[in-house]
Structure formats: C-alpha cells, structure tokens
C-alpha positions as CSV (number, residue, x, y, z in Angstrom):
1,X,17.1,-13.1,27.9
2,X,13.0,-13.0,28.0
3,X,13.0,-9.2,27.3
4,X,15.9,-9.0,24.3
5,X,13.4,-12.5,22.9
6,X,10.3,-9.9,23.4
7,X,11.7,-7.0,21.8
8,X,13.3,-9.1,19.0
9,X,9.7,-10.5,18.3
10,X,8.3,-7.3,19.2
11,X,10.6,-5.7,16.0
12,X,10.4,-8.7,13.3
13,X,6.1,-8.2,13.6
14,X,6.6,-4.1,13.1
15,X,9.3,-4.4,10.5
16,X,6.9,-7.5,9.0
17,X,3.5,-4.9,9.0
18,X,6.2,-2.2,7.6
19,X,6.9,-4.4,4.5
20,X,3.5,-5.1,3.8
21,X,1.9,-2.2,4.0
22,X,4.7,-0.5,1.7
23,X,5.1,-3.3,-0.6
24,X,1.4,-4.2,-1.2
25,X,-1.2,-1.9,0.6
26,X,-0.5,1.3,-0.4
27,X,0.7,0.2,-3.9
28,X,-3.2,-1.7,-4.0
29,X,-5.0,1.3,-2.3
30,X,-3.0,4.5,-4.6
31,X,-3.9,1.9,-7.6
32,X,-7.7,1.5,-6.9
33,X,-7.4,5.3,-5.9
34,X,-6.4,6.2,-9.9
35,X,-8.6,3.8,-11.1
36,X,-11.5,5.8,-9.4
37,X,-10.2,9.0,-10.4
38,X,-10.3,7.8,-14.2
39,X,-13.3,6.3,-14.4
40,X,-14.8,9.3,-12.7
41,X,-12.9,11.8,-15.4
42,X,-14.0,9.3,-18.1
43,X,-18.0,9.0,-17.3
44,X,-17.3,13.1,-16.8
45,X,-18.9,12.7,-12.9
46,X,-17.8,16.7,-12.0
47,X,-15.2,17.1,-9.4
48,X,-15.6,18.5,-6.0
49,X,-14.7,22.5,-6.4
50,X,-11.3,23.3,-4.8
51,X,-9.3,25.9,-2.9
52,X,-6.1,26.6,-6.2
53,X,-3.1,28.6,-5.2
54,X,-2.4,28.4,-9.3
55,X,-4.7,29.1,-12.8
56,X,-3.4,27.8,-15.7
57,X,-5.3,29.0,-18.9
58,X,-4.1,28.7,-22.7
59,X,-5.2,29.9,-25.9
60,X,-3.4,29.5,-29.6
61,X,-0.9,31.2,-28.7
62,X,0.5,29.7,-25.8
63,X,-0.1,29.0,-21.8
64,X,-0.2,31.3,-18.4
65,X,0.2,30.5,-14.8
66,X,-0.9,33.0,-13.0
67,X,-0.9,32.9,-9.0
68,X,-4.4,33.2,-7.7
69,X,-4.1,34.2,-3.8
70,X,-0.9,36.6,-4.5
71,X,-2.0,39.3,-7.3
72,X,1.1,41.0,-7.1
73,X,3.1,38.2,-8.9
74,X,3.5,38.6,-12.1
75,X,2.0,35.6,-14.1
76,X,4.3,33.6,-16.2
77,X,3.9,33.1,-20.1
78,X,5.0,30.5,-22.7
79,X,4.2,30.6,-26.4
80,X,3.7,26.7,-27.6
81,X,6.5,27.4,-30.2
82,X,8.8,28.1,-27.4
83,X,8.4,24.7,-26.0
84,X,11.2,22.2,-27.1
85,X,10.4,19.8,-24.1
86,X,7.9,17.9,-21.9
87,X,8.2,15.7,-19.3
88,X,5.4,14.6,-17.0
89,X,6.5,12.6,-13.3
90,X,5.1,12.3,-9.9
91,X,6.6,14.1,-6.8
92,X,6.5,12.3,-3.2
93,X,4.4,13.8,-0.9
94,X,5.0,11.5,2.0
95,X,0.9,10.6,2.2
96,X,0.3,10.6,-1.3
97,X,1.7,11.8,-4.7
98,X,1.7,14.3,-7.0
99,X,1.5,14.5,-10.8
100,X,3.5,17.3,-12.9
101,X,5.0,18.6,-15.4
102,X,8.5,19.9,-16.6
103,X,7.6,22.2,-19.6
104,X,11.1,23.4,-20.9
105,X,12.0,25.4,-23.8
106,X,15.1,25.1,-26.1
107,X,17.8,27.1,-23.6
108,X,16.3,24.7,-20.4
109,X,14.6,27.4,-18.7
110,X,10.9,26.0,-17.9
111,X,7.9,26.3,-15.9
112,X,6.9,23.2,-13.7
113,X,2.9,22.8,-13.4
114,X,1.3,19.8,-11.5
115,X,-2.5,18.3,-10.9
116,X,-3.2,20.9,-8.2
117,X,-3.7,23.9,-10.4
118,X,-6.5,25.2,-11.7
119,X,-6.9,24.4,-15.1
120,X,-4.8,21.2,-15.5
121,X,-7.1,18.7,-16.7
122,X,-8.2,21.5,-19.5
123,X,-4.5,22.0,-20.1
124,X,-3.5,18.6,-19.9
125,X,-6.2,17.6,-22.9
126,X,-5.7,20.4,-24.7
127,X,-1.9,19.4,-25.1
128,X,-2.0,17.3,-28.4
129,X,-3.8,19.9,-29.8
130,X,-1.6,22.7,-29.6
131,X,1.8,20.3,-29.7
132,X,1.3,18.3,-32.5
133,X,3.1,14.8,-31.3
134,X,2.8,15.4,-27.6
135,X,1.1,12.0,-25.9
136,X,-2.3,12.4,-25.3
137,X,-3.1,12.5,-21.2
138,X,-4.8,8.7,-21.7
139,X,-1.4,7.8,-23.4
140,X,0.9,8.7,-20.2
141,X,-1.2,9.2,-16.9
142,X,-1.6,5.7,-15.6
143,X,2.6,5.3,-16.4
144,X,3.0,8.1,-14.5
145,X,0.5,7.1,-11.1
146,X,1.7,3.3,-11.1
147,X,3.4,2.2,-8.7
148,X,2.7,4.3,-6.0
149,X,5.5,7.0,-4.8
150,X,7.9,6.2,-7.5
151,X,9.0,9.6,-10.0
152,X,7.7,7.3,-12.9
153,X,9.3,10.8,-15.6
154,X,8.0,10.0,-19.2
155,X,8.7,12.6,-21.8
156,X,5.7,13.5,-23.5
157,X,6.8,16.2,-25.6
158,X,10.0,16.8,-27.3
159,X,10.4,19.0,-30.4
160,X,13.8,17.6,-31.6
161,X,11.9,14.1,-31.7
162,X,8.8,15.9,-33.8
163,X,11.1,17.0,-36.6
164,X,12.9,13.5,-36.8
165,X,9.3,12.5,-37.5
C-alpha cells in the first residue's frame, strides 16, 4: 500500500507542476517574451541578422516569395489586386509559436508567409499601404501572440468587406 500512496503522491505533484507551468508560466514567459519583442521593434533597437530559407519583397504592384537556399524554385507572385483575403494566426511549434499569414485570392488559392522570412516585418507594415482597409500590424499582432500556443486567426484583410465599406 506504501508504494501505490508514493506513486499516487508522486503523480498528483507532476500532474500539479504540469498545470502550472502550462496554465501560467509559459503563458507569463511567451507574454513578457512579445512585450520585449515590441518594445524593441517600437524604439527600432535592430534585430540580430538571421539564417532565412524565404525573401519576401513587394513593390506597387504586388509581393514575391522567393526561396533563398534553393534557386531552382521558382519564386511565387501575387498582384495586390489579386488578393480578396487575409488572415493572420499562430502555428504551434511545440517550444514556441509561430506567426503567419494566409494571403488568399478570390478562387482560394493562396500563399502562406509567416515571421521567419526575410522581409516580413517590411511586408507586414507595408500592408495598409498597398490594401487600403487591411489592419495595420499594431492593430492585430498582440491578438494574434496572446495567449500563448493558441491559433488566435484574425482576418486582416478581406476585399468583399472593403467594398461594403
């Protein structure tokens, strides 16, 4: 009976630590995490340089992805009148999360980009600009990032919705 008492005590303190460190730690530490990461972007400290696998660039007339470490992919184009649909979300990682975007045009076919790619805080700003009625970055980000490894999708874009307007 002492050992099933031990192992029984021995589960209620692990399933206890379990609990806490889903339901408050890594909430608190992914919150303070984003909180850094937009004051940084907001008193415009630079970031550290990284390693992309993706470039996204964009001019007036639309957006590329191109793929940096494969050249023989062919880089993928969208004009911004093609666009009919944004929604912006955050993918599970296990250890941490990441934030994207679903940019769909009026048949559904669509390019996903996400925070990992070269270019997306340019691309992400430059949004509004080029999408007149698309949420600026400041308007959807933290509803995206809070709480902590949920999907949090929040359409950010949609053309039917700009010509109700």
């Amino acid at each position: 009976m002492n050992i099933f008492l031990t192992i029984l005590i021995i589960s209620a303190v692990v399933f206890g630590l379990g609990f806490v460190l889903d339901r408050w730690v890594t909430p608190w530490r992914t919150r303070r995490s984003a909180e850094e990461i937009i004051r940084d972007v907001r008193s415009g400290k630079p970031t550290k340089p990284r390693d992309y696998d993706f470039d996204i660039s964009f001019d007036s007339t639309g957006f590329v992805v191109t793929m940096l470490k494969e050249t023989s992919k062919k880089p993928i184009f969208m004009t911004w009148t093609e666009i009919s649909r944004i929604a912006a979300f955050k993918r599970d990682l296990f250890a941490t999360d990441c934030v994207c975007m679903m940019i769909l045009r009026q048949d559904d076919i669509g390019i996903e980009v996400n925070e990992e790619m070269k270019g997306w805080s340019e691309f992400t700003q430059a949004l509004p600009t080029y999408l007149p009625g698309c949420k600026s970055w400041s308007d959807w980000f933290i509803a995206i990032t809070i709480p902590a490894f949920a999907t949090n999708e929040t359409e950010i874009f949609s053309r039917h919705a700009e010509q109700e307007a």
